[in-house]
N, C-alpha and C positions, 0 to 999 in steps of 0.2 A: 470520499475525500481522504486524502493520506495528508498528516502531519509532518513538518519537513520544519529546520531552523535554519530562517535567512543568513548569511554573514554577517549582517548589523546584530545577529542576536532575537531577532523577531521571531516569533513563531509567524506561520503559514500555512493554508489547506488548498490543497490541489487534487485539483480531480483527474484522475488518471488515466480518464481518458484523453485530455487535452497533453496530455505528455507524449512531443514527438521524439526525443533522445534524451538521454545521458552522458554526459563525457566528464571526467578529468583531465585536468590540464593545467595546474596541478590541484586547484580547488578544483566542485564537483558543479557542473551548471548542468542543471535542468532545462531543456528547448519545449517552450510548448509550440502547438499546432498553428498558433496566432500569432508567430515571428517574437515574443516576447523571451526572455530567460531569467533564472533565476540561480545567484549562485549558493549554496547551501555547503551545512557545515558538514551533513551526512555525507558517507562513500556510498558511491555506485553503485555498490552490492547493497547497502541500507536500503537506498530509493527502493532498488531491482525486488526486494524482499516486501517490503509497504505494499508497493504496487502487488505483486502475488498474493498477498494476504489480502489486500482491498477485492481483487477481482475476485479470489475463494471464495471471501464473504457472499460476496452477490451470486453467486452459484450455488450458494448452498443457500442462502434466502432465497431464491428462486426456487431450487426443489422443493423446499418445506412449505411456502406456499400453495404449489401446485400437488402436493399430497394432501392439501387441507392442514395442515399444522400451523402453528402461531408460530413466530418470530421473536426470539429475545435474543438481544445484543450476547448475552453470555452464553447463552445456547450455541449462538452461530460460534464464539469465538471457541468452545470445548469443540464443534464440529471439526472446526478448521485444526485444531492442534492432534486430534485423532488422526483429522486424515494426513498429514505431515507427518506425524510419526509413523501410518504407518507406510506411509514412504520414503523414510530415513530422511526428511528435507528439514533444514531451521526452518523456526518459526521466531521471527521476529519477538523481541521480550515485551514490548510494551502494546497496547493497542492505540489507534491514533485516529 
């Protein structure tokens, strides 16, 4: 689930996979897969970034499971900042 703030101000968690699009126009609405949307305070590039960091997470929880290794939230999130850097990519500042 990625963390996202409604226009009202609300927080929100959305699973990324139910995210069919993104658009600006001139706020940013999120299109889920259920016909439903959601307009948020975050740009485009925020969501685009959450989303990449949520799916890293589960891909590197996946391998370290299937090497037999444990799983800690801080573990994964040092993996994921390794492997961005060493792909010259931001990594989002906060975790959500």
């Amino acid at each position: 689930m990625i963390g996202l703030t409604c226009r009202t101000g609300e927080t929100c968690r959305i699973d990324p996979t139910a995210i069919q699009r993104v658009e600006s126009t001139p706020d940013t609405v999120v299109f889920l897969v259920d016909g439903s949307h959601v307009a948020v305070t975050e740009s485009v590039a925020q969501v685009a970034l959450r989303v990449r960091d949520a799916r890293a997470g589960d891909i590197v929880a996946c391998y370290e499971l299937d090497r037999g290794g444990v799983v800690a939230p801080r573990a994964l999130q040092d993996m994921l900042s390794e492997i961005a850097e060493s792909r010259s990519c931001p990594v989002a500042g906060q975790r959500y």
